[in-house]
FIFI-598197 format. One line per 10 residues: number of its first residue (from 0); their letters; for each residue x, y, z of N, C-alpha, C. Coordinates in nm, 2 decimals. Example, Ala and Ser with C-alpha at 12.3 -4.5 7.8 and 13.67 -1.06 7.14 Angstrom:
// residues 2
0) as) 1.32/-0.57/0.78/1.23/-0.45/0.78/1.32/-0.33/0.78; 1.28/-0.22/0.71/1.37/-0.11/0.71/1.29/0.00/0.79
//
This chain:
// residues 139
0) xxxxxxxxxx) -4.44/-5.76/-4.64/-4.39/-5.75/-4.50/-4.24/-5.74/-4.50; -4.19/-5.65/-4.40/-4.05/-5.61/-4.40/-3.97/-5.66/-4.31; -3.87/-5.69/-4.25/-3.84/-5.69/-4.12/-3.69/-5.63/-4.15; -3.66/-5.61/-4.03/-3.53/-5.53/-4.00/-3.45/-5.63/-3.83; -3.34/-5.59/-3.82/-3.27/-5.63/-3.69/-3.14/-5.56/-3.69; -3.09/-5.53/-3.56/-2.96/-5.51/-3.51/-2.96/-5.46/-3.40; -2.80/-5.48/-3.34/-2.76/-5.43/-3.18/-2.73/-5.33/-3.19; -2.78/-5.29/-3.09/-2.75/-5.15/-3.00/-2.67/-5.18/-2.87; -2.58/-5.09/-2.88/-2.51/-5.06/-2.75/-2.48/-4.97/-2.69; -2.56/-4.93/-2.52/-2.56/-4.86/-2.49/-2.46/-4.87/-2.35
10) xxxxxxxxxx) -2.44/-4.74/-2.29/-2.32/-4.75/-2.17/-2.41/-4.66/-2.07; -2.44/-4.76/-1.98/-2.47/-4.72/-1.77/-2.38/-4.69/-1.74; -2.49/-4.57/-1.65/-2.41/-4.53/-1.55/-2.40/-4.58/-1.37; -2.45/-4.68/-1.41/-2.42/-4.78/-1.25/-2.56/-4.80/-1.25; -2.61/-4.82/-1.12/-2.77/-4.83/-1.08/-2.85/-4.75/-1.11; -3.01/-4.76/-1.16/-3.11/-4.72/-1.18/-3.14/-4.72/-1.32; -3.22/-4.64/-1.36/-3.29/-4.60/-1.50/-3.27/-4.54/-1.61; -3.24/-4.59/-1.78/-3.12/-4.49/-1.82/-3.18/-4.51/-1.97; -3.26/-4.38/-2.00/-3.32/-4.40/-2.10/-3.29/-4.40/-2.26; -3.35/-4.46/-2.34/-3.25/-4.48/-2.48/-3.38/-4.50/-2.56
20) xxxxxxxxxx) -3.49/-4.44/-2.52/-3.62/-4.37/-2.63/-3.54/-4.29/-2.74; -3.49/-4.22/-2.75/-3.41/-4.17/-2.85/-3.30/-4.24/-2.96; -3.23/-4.31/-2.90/-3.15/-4.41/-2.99/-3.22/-4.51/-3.07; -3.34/-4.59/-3.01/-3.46/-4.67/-3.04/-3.55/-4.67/-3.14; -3.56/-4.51/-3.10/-3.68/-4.44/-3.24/-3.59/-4.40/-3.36; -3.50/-4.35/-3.29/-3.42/-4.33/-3.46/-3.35/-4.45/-3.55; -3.34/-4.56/-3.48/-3.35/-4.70/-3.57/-3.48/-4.70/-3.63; -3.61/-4.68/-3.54/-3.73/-4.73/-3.61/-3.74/-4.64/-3.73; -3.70/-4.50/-3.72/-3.77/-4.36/-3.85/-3.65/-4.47/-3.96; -3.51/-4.49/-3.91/-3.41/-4.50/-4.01/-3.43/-4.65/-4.10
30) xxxxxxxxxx) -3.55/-4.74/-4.04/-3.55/-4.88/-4.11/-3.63/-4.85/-4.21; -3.70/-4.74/-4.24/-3.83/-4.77/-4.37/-3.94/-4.80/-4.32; -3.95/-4.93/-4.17/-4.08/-4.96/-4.17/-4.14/-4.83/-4.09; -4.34/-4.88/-4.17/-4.37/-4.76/-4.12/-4.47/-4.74/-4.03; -4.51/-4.88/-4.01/-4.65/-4.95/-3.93/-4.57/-5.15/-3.90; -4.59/-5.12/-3.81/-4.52/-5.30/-3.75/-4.53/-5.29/-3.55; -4.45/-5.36/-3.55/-4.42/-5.42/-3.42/-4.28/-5.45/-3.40; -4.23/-5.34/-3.31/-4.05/-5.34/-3.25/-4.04/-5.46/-3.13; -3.99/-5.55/-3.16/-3.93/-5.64/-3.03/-3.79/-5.62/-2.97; -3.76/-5.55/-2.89/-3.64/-5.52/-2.80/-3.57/-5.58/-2.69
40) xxxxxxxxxx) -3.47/-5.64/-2.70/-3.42/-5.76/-2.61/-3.32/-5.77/-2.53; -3.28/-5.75/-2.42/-3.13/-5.71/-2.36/-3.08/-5.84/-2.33; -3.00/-5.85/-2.34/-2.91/-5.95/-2.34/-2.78/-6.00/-2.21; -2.88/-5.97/-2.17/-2.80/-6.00/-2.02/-2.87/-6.04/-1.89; -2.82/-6.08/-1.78/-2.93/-6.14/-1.67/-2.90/-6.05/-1.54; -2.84/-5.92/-1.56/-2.82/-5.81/-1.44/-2.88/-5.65/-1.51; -2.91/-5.69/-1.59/-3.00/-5.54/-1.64/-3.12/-5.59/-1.71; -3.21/-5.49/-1.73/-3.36/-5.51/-1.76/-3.41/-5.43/-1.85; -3.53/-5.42/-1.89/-3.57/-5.33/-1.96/-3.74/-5.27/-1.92; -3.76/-5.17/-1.91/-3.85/-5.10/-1.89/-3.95/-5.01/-1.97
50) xxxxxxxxxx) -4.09/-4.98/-1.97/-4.15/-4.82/-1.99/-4.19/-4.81/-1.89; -4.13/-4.67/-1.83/-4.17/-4.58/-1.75/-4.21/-4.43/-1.82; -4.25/-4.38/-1.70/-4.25/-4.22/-1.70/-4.12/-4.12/-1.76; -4.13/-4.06/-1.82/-3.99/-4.00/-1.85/-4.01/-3.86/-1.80; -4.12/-3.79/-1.74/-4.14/-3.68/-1.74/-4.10/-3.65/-1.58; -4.10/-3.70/-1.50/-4.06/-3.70/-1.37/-3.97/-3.81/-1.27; -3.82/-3.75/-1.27/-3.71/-3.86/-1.25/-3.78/-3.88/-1.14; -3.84/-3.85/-1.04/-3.84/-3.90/-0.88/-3.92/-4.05/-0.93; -3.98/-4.06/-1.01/-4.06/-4.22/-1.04/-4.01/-4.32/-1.07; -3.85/-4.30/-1.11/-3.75/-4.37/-1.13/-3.66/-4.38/-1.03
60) xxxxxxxxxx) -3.63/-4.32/-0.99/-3.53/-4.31/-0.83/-3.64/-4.37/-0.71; -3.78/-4.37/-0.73/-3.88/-4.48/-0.66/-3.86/-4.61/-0.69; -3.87/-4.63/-0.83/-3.85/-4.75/-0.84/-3.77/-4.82/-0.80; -3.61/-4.77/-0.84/-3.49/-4.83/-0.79/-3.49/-4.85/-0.66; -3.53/-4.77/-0.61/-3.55/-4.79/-0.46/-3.66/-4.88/-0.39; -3.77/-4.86/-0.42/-3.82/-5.00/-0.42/-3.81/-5.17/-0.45; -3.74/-5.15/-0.55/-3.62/-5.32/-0.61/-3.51/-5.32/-0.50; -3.45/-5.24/-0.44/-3.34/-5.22/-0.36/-3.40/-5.29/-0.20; -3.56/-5.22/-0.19/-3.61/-5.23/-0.08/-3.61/-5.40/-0.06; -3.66/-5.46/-0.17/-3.74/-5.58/-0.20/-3.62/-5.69/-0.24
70) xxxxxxxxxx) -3.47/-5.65/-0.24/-3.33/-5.75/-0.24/-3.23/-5.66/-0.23; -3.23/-5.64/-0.10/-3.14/-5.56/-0.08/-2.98/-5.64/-0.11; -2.89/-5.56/-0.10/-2.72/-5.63/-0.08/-2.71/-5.71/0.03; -2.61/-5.81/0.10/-2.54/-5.86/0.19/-2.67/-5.94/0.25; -2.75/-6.05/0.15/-2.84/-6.12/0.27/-2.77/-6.25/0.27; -2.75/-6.30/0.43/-2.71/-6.37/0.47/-2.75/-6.52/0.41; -2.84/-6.54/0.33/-2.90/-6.65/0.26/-2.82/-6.65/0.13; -2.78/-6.56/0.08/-2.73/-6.58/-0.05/-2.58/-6.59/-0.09; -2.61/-6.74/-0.15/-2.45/-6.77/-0.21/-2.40/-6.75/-0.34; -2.47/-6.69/-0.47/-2.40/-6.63/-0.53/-2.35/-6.49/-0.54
80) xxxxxxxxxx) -2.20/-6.53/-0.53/-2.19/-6.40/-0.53/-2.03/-6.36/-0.59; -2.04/-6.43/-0.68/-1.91/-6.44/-0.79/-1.85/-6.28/-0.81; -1.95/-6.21/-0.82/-1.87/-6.06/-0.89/-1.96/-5.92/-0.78; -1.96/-5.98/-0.65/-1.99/-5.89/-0.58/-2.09/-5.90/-0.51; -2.13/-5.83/-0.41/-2.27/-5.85/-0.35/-2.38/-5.78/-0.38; -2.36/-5.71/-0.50/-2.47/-5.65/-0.60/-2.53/-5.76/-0.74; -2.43/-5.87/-0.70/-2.44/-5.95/-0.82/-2.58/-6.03/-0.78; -2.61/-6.09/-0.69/-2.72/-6.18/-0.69/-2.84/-6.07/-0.66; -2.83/-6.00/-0.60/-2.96/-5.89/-0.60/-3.01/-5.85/-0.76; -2.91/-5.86/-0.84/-2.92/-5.74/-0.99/-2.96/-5.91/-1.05
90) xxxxxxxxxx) -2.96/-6.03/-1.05/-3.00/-6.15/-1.11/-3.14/-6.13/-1.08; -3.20/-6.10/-0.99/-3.32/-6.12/-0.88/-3.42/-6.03/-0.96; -3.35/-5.86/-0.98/-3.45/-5.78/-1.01/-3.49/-5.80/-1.12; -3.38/-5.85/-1.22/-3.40/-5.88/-1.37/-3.47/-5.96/-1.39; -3.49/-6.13/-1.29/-3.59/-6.18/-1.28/-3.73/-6.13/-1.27; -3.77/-6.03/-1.19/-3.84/-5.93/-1.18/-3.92/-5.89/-1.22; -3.85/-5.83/-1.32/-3.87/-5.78/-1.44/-3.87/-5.78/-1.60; -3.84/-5.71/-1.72/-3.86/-5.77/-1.83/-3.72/-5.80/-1.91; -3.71/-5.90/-1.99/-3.58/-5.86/-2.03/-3.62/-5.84/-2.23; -3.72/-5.84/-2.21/-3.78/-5.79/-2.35/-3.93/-5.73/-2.37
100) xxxxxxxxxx) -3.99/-5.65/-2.48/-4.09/-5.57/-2.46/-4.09/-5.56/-2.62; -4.27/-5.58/-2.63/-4.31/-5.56/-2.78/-4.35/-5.43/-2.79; -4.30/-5.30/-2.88/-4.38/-5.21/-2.89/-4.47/-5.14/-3.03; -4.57/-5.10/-3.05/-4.60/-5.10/-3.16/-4.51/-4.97/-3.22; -4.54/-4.99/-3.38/-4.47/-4.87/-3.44/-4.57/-4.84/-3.54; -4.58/-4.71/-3.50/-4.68/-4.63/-3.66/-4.67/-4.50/-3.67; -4.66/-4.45/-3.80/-4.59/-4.37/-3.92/-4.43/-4.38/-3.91; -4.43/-4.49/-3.86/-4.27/-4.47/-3.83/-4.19/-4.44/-3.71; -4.29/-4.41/-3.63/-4.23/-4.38/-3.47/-4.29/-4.47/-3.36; -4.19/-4.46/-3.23/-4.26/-4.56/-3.15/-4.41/-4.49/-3.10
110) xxxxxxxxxx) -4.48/-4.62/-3.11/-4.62/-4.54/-3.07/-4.67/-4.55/-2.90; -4.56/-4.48/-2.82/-4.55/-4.51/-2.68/-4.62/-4.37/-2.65; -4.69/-4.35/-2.51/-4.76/-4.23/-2.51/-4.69/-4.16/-2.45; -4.78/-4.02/-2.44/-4.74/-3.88/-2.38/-4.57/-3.91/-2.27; -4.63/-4.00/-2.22/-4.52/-3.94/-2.08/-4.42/-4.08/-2.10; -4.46/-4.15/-2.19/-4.34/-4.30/-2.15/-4.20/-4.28/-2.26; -4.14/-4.33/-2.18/-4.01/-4.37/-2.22/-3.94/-4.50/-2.24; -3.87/-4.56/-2.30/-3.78/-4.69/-2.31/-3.66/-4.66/-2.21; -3.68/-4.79/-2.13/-3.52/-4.75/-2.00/-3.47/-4.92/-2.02; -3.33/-4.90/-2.00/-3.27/-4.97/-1.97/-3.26/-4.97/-1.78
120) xxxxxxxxxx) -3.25/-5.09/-1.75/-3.31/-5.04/-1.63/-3.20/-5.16/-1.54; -3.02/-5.10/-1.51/-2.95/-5.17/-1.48/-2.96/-5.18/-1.31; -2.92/-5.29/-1.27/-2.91/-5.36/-1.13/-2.80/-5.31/-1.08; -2.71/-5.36/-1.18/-2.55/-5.33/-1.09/-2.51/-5.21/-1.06; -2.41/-5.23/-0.98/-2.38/-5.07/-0.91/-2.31/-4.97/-1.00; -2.20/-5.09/-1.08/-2.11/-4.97/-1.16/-2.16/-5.00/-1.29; -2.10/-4.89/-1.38/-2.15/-4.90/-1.48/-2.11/-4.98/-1.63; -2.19/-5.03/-1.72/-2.14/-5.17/-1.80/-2.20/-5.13/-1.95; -2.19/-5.19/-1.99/-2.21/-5.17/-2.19/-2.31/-5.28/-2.18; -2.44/-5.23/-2.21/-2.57/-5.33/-2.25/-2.59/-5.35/-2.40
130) xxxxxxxxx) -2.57/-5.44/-2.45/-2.67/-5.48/-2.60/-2.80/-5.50/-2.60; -2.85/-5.43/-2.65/-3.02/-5.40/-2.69/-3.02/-5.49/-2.80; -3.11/-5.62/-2.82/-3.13/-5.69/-3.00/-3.27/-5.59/-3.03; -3.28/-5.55/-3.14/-3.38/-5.47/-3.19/-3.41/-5.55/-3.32; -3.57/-5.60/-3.32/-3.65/-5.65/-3.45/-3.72/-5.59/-3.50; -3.77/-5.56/-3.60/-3.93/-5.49/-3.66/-3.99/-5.57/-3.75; -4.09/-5.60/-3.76/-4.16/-5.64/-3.85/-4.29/-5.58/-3.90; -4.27/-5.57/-4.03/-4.41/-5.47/-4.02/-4.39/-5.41/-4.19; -4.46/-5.36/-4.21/-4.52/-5.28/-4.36/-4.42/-5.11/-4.36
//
């Protein structure tokens, strides 16, 4: 049994879905393992992480818009709001949502199907440098 780890850092472009299937898998081909299990972890409490669709952006510009629908900016109930009025909405969605994801790996690549993709999937409006923790363990 093998295991592997390290950060990745990737840079948003403000709100919505921002895929890094490509940066992800080529740590997986580049560790050796060749059959395991990738644990992926963001590190922060205003971005998220996702598998979606990668074949059709409108499913992603739904979503966001949906989380937008569901906490919106400027609600009168809400007192934090240290770094803006996107700040306690983008806490909420990540709540939400995942801030880590097990994915299998076999012959070496992620074994995600036909149409999915890995997204970082940021809250905030502008854009920020996320750390991905990347594990594998596996043969």
């Amino acid at each position: 049994m093998r295991q592997a780890q390290a950060t990745l850092s990737t840079r948003t472009c403000g709100r919505g879905l921002h895929e890094v299937t490509a940066e992800v898998d080529r740590w997986v081909r580049e560790s050796g393992v060749a059959d395991g299990l990738l644990t992926v972890f963001i590190r922060h409490t205003s971005a998220s992480l996702t598998i979606q669709e990668n074949a059709d952006p409108s499913v992603r510009r739904d979503l966001d818009t949906f989380l937008d629908r569901l906490m919106p900016e400027n609600q009168s109930w809400v007192t934090h709001r240290s770094e803006g009025p996107d700040d306690m909405p983008a806490h909420v969605k990540c709540a939400l949502t995942d801030t880590s994801l097990a994915i299998p790996v076999s012959g070496g690549r992620l074994a995600l199907g036909t149409w999915q993709g890995l997204y970082v999937f940021e809250h905030r409006a502008h854009p920020h440098s996320r750390q991905l923790v990347l594990h594998l363990i596996g043969d």
